[in-house]
N, C-alpha and C positions, 0 to 999 in steps of 0.2 A: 833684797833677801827677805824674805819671810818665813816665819818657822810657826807652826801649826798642830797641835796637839788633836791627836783625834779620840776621844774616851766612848767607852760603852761595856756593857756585858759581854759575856760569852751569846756566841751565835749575834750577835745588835746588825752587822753590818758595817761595824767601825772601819776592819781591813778593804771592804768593797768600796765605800766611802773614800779613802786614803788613796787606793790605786786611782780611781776615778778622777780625783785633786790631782795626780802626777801625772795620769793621760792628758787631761784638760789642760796641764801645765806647757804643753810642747816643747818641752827639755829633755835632753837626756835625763836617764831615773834609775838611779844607783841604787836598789834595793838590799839594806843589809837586813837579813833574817838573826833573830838572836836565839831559837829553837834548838833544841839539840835534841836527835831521833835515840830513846832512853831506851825505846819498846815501840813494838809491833804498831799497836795503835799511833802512836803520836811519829810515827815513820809515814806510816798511811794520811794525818794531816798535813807534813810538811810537802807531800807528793802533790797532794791536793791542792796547797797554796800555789806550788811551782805548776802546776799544769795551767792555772788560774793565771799567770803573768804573763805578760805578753813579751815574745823571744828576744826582742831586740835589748831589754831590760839589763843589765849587769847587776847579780845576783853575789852579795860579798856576807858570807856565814861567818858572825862574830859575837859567840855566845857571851864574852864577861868585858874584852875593850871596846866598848862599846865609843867614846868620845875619841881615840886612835883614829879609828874608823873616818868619822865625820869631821877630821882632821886631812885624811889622808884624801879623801874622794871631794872636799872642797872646791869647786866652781863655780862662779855667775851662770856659765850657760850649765848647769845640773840644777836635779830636784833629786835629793836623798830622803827614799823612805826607809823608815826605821818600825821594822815590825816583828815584835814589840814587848815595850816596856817591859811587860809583867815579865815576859820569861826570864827576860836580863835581870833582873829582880832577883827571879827564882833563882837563877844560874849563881850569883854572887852570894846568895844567901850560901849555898851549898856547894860555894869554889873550896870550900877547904877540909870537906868533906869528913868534918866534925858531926857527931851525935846532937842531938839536940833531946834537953827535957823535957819532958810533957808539963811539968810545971818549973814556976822558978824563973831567974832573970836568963834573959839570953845573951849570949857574947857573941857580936856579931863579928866578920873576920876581918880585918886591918883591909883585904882588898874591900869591899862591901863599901865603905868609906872612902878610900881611896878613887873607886873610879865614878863614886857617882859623882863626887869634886871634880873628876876628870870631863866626865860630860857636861856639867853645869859650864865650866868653865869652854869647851868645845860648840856648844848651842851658841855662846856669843859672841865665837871669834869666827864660825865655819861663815864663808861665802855664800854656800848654796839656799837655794828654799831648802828647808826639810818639813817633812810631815814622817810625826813621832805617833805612833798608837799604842792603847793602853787600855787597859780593863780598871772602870771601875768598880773596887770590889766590895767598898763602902756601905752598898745599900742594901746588905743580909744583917742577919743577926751574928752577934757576934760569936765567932768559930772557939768551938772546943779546943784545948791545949794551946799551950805557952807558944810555938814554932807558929801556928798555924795565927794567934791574935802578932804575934810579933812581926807576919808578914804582912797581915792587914794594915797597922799603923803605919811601916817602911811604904808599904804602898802609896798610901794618903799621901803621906809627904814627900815622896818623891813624883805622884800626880800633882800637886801644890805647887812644889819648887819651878816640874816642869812649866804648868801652864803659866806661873809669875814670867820666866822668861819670855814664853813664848809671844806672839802678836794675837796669834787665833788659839781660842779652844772651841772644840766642838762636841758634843754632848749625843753617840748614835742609839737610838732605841727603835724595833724593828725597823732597822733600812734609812728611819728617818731623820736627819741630822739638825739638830737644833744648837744656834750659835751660843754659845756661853760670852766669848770674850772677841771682839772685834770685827 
């Protein structure tokens, strides 16, 4: 079993990267998407990913249990890709579909906590290879309003926790994958 973080920007090539590792893999490839179509635009990305995969793929949409999941599709012969992080992220920040201040401390929701211990704890018992991807969003300056820096730092450290688990990090900047860890 091997489990595999893939990090980069938006547009990097991280997701092309990741499929590519689960082709090469010659396993079945349980693709969970954690997206969820809000609007117009971001309906037209997730078309665009699914047109992108190749049909034989099992495609499992699980925007907030995310460690359920990689519990439940556990195999030696799979390779679960998990894409990705950040939206699960997003998704958990705003499962409880609380206001948030523009300044001021933030109260994050009892699930928010709850499942990323769920996932933490599912990367080290699931069977399968997985490759996890993930935006690193680290390398801006830092964002205007309390919601948007509170999502920054939950980022970090749930990119951090992930790749301690992991065996591999990989680090995509245009297309090109530079190893971090293994």
């Amino acid at each position: 079993m091997t489990r595999t973080l893939v990090l980069g920007g938006a547009r990097s090539g991280k997701s092309a990267y990741a499929e590519r590792l689960a082709i090469e893999s010659g396993k079945e490839v349980v693709y969970i998407a954690t997206a969820t179509a809000g609007d117009v635009e971001m309906a037209a990305r997730i078309a665009h990913h699914q047109g992108s995969r190749p049909g034989e793929w099992t495609t499992v949409e699980e925007p907030l249990a995310l460690g359920n999941q990689l519990l439940r599709w556990s195999s030696p012969e799979r390779l679960i890709l998990v894409d990705c992080l950040t939206l699960w992220l997003s998704n958990l920040l705003f499962s409880s579909g609380q206001e948030y201040p523009d300044v001021g401390e933030i109260t994050l929701p009892a699930l928010f906590h709850e499942q990323q211990d769920m996932l933490a704890s599912a990367l080290t018992k699931c069977s399968s290879d997985i490759v996890l991807v993930s935006n690193e969003v680290g390398l801006g300056i830092m964002p205007f309003g309390a919601i948007s820096r509170c999502f920054l730092d939950e980022q970090g450290r749930l990119n951090q926790s992930v790749a301690a688990i992991c065996d591999r990090a990989v680090f995509v900047a245009a297309g090109l994958p530079l190893v971090l860890k293994g």
